[in-house]
N, C-alpha and C positions, 0 to 999 in steps of 0.2 A: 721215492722213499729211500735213497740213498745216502741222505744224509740226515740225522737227528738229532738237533741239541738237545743236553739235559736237560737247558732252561726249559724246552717245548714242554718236556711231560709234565712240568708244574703249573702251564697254563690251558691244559686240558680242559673245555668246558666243564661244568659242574652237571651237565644234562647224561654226559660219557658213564657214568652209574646206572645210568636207567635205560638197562638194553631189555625190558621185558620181551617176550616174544621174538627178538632178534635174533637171526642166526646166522652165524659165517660157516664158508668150508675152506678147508685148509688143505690143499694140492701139495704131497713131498713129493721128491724126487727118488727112485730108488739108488740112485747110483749115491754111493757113499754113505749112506743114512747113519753112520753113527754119528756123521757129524750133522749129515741135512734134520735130522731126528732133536737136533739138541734146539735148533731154530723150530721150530714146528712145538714143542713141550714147553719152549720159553712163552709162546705164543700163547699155546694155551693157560699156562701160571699165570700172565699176567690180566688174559682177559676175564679169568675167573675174578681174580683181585679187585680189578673193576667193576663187576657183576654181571657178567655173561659168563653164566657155568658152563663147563666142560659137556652137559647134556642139551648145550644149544650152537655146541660146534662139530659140525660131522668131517671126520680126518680120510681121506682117501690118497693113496699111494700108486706111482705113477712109475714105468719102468727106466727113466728118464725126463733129463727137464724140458726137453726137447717136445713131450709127451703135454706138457702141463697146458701150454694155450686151447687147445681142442677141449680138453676136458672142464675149462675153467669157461667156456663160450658155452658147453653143455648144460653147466649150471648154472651159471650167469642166468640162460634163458628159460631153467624149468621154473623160474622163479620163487624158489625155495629159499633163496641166500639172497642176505643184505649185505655181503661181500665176500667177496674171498682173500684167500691168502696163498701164495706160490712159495714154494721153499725148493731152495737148489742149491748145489755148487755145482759148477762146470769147471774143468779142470783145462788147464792146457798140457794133452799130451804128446806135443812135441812135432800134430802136424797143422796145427793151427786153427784146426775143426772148430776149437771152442770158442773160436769170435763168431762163424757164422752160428751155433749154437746161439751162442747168447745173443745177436742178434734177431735171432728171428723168435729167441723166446721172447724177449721182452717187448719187440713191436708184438706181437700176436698178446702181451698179454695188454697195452694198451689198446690194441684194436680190440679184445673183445671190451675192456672198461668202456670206451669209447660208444661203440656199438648199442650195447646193452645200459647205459646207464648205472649198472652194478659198480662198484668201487672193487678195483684189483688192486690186489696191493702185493710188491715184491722185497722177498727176502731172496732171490736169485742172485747168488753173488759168482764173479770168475776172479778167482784171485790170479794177480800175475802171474807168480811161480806158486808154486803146490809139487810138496815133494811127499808121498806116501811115507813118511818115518815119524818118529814119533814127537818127534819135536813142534812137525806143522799138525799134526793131528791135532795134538793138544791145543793148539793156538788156536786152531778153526776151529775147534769143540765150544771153546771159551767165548768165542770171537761170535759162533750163529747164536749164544746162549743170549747176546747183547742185541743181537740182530732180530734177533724174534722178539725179545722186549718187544724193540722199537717199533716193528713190523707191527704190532700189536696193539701199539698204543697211537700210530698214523691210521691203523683200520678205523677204531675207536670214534677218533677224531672224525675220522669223515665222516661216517656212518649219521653221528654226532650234528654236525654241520649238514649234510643232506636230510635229515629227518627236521633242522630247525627250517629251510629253506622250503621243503613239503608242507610245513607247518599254515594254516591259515592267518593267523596272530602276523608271520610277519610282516613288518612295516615295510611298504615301497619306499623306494629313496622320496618321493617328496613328500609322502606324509611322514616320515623321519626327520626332514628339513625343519629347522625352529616356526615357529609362527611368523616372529619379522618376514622372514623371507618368502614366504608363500604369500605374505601380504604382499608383496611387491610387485 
């Protein structure tokens, strides 16, 4: 989910509206939260706008991101969520900790996807440089505001796509194949 075209949100299934009964949870990070906070509220705005309200996403806070795969496996499996959402910044401060950090958060957050068949989805971002002043604050205030969108609207879509895929209606590839060709 590290990358997301504008053009994608335009071609969002039309099914992405109808998350009755669906519910995500949404894992911050504590470290930093004004800015991991702006990613996690973007998330939410936008899945309201789509129609999953705020009263069908439960927000739990982690004291690190380091923190988040364990707790994202715990829900994954109580199977109460139809996905989650991970929000972080890892910083690099200066001893390099934050590769293995972000490493190991982001395999643990596809090993639990993997695992558990739940759809995880990362807003964990390590920017190169990150300097406490108010210059990058602001950037990265701005910057999770877009990332949580996006975050939000890649949830969507899957969620979206796995419930058409759960679906009985869909067609196998050869009853999708035209008629000529199965005649053949």
């Amino acid at each position: 989910m590290n990358q997301f075209s504008p053009s994608a949100t335009s071609s969002l299934p039309a099914s992405v509206a109808a998350h009755r009964g669906a519910r995500v949870a949404i894992i911050s990070a504590g470290w930093h939260t004004d800015i991991v906070h702006q990613a996690r509220d973007a998330a939410l705005a936008e899945f309201d706008r789509n129609g999953l309200p705020p009263a069908q996403v439960a927000l739990f806070d982690v004291p690190g991101a380091f923190e988040i795969p364990l707790l994202a496996r715990k829900l994954a499996r109580s199977g109460r969520y139809d996905a989650i959402v991970a929000c972080a910044l890892v910083v690099n401060g200066g001893i390099y900790r934050h590769e293995f950090v972000t490493t190991a958060v982001i395999d643990g957050l596809m090993r639990v996807q993997l695992d558990t068949e739940v759809p995880v989805m990362s807003a964990v971002l390590t920017p190169r440089d990150f300097h406490d002043h108010e210059d990058h604050v602001r950037f990265f205030r701005e910057h999770f505001v877009k990332k949580g969108t996006e975050v939000a609207q890649a949830c969507l879509q899957t969620m979206a796509y796995l419930r058409k895929l759960a679906s009985p209606t869909l067609a196998t590839p050869q009853q999708a194949a035209p008629a000529e060709a199965q005649a053949a």
